[in-house]
N, CA, C and O of each residue as an XYZ file, in Angstrom:
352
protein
N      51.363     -7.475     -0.541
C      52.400     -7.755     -1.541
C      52.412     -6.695     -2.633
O      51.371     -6.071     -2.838
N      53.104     -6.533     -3.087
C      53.712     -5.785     -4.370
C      53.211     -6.078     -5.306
O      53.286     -7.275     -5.583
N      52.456     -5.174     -6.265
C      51.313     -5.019     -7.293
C      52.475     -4.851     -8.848
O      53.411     -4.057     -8.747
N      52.337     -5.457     -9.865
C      53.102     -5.130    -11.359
C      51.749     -5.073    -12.453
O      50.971     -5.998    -12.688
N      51.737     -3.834    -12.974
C      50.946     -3.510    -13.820
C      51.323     -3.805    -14.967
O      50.438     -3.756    -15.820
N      52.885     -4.259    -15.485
C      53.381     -4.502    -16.677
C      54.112     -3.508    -17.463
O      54.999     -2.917    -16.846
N      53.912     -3.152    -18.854
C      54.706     -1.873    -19.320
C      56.100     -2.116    -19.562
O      56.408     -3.307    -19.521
N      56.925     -1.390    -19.776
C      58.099     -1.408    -20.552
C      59.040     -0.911    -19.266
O      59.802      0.051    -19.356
N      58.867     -1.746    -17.996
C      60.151     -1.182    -16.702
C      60.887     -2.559    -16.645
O      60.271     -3.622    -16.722
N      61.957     -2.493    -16.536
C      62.823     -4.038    -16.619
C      63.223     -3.619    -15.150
O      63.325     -4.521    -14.318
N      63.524     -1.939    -14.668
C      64.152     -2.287    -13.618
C      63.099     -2.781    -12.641
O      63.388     -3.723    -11.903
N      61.249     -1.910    -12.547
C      60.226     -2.226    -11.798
C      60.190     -3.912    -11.949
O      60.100     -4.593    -10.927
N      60.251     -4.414    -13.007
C      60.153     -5.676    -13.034
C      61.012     -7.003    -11.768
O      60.773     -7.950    -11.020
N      62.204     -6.035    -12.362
C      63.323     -6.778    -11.029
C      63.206     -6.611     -9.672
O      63.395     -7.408     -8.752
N      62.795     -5.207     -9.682
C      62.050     -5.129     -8.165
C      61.164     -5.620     -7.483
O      61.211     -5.728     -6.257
N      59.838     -6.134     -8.530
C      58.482     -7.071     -8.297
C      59.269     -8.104     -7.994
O      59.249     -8.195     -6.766
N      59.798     -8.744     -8.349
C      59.989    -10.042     -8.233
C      61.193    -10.441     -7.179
O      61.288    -11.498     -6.555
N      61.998     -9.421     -7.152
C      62.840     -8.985     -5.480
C      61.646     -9.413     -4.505
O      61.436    -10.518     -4.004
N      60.926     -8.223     -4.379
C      60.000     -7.858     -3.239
C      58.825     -9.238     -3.095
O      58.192     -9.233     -2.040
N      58.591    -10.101     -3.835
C      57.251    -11.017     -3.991
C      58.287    -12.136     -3.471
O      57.715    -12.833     -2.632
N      59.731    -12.578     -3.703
C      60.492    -13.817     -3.927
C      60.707    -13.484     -1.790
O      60.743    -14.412     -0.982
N      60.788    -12.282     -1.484
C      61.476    -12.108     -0.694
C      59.783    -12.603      0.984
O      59.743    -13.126      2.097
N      58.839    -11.972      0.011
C      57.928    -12.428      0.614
C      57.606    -13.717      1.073
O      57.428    -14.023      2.252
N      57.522    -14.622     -0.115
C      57.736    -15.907     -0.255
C      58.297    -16.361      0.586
O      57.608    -16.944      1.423
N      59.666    -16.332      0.775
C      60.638    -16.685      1.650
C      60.105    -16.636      3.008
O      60.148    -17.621      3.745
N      59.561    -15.422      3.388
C      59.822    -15.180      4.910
C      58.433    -16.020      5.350
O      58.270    -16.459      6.488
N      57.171    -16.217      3.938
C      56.043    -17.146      4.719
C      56.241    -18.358      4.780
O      55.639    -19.055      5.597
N      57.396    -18.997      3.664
C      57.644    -20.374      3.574
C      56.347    -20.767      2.632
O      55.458    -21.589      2.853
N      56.562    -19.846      1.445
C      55.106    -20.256      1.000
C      55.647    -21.697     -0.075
O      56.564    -21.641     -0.894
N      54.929    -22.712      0.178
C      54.836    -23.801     -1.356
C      55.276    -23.262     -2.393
O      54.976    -22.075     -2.520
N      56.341    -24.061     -3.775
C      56.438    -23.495     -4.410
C      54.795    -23.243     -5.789
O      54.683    -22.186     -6.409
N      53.994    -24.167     -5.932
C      52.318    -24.224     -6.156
C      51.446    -22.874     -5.815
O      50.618    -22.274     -6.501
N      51.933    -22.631     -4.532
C      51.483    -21.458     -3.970
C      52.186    -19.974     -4.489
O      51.516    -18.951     -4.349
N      53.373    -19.906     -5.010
C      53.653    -19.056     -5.181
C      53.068    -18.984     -6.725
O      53.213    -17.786     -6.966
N      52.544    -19.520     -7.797
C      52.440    -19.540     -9.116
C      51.219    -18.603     -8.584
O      51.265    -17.373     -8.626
N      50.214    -19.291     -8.118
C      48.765    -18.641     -7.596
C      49.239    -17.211     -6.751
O      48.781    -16.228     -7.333
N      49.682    -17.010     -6.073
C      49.451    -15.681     -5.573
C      50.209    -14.309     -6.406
O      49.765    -13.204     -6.718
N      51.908    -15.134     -6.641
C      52.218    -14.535     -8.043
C      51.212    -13.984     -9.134
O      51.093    -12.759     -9.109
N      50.599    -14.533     -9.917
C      49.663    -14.019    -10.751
C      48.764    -13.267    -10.356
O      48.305    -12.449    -11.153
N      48.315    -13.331     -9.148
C      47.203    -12.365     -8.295
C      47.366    -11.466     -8.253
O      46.552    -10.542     -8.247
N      48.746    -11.437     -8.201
C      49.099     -9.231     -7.702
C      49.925     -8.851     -9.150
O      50.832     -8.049     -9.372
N      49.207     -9.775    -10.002
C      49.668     -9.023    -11.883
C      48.093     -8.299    -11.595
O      47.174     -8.802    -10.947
N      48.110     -6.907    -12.326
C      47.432     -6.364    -12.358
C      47.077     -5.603    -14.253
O      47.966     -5.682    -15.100
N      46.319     -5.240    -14.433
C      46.282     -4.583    -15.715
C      46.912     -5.323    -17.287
O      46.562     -6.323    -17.914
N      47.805     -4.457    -17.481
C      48.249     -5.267    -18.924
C      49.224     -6.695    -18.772
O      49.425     -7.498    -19.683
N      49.889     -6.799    -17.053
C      50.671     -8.019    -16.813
C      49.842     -9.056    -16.756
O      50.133    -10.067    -17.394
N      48.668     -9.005    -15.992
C      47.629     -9.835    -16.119
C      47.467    -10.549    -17.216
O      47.755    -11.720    -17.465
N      46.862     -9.528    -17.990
C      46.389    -10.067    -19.431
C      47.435    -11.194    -20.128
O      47.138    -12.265    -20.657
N      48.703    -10.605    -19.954
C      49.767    -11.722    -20.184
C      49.874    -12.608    -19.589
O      50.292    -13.667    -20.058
N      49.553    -12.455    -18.454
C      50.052    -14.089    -17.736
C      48.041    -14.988    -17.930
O      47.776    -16.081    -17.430
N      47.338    -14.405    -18.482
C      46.503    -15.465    -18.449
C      46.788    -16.160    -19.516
O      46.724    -17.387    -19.440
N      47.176    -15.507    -20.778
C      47.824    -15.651    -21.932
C      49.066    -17.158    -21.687
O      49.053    -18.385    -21.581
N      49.692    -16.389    -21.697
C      50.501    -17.271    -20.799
C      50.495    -18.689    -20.339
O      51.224    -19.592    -20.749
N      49.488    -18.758    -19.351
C      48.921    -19.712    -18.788
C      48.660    -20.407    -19.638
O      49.256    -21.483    -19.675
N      47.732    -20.117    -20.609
C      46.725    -21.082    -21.672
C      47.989    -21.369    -22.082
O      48.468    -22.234    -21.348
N      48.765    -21.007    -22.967
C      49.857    -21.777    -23.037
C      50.822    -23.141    -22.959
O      51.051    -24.186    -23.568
N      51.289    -22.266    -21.588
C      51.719    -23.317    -20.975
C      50.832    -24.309    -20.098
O      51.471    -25.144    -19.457
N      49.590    -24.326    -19.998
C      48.997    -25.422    -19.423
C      48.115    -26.247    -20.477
O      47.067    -26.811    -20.164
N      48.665    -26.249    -21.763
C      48.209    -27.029    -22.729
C      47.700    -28.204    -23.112
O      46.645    -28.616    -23.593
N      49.239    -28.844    -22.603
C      49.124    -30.199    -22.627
C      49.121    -30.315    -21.107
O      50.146    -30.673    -20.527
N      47.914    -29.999    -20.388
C      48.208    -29.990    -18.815
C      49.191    -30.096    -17.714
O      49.071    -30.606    -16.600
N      50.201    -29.492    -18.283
C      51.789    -29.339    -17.566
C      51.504    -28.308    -15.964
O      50.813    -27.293    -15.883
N      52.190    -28.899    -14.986
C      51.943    -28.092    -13.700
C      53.009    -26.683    -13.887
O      54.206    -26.901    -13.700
N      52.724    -25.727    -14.130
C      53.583    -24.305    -14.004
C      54.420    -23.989    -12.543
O      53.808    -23.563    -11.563
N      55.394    -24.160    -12.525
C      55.879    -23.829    -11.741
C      56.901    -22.741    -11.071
O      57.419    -21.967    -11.875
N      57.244    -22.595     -9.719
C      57.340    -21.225    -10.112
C      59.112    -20.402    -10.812
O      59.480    -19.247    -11.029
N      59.825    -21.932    -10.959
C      60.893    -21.574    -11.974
C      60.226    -20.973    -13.314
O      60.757    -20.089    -13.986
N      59.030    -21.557    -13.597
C      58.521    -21.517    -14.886
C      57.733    -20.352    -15.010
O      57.549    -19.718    -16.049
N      57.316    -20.129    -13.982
C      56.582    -18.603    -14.237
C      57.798    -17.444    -13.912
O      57.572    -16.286    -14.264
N      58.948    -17.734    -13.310
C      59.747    -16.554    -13.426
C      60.764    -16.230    -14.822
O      61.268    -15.241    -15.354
N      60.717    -17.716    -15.043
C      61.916    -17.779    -16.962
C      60.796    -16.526    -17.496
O      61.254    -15.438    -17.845
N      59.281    -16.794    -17.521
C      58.018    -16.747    -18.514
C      58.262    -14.856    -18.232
O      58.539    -13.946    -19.013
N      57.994    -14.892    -16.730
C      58.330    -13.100    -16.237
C      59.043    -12.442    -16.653
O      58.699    -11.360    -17.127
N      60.626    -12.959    -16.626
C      61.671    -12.161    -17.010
C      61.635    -12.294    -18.318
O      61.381    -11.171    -18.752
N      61.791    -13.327    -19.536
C      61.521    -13.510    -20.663
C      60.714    -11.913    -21.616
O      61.071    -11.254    -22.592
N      59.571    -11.856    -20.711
C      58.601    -10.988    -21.316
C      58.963     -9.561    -20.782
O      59.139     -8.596    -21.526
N      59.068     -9.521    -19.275
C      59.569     -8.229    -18.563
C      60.390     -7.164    -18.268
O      60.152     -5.977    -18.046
N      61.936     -8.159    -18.327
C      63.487     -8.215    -18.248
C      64.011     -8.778    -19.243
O      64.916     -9.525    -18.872
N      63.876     -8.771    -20.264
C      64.335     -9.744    -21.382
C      66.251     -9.494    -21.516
O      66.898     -8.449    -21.455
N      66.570    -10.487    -21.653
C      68.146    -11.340    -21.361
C      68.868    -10.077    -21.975
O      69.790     -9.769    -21.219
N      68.798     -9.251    -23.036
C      69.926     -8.416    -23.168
C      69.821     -7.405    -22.309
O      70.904     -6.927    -21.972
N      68.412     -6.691    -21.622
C      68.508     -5.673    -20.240
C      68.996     -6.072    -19.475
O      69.689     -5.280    -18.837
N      68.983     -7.287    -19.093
C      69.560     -8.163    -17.857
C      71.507     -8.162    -18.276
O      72.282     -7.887    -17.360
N      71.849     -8.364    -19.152
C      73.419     -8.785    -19.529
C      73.473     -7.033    -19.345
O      73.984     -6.634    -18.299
N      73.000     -6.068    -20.260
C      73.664     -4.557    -19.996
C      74.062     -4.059    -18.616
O      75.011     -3.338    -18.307
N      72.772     -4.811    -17.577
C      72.789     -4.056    -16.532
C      73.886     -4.586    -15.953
O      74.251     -4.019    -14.923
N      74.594     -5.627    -16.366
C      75.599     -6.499    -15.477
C      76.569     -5.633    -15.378
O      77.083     -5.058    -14.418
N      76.800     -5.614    -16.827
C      77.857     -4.781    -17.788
C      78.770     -3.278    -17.050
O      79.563     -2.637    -17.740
């Protein structure tokens, strides 16, 4: 699978999550399963965020899911006005 080190790429970002969603798909992976392997192939400074992250959102012991880890991805990665320009 496709490795995201983090950093300031909105388009690498859209591509991680192309290439990981597309993976997903073709194993039929759980959506449970995708939160866990998702975070696995964050590497370096994305990492650090999504453990961040995590503590977070698993506060009040809420199950993360993987709508919830992609709002959390793009939010931080792709944030909504790169996303509206690129429409544009």
């Amino acid at each position: 699978p496709p490795i995201f080190k983090g950093g300031y790429d909105p388009d690498g970002a859209q591509q991680w999550l192309e290439g990981i969603e597309r993976i997903f798909g073709a194993m039929r992976c759980l959506d449970e399963h995708r939160v866990l392997l998702g975070g696995y192939v964050l590497h370096d400074e994305a990492d650090h965020w999504w453990d961040n992250a995590k503590q977070r959102l698993e506060v009040d012991g809420a199950f993360i899911t993987w709508a919830c880890f992609k709002r959390e991805f793009l939010t931080k990665y792709f944030p909504a006005d790169e996303r509206n320009r690129k429409v544009i």
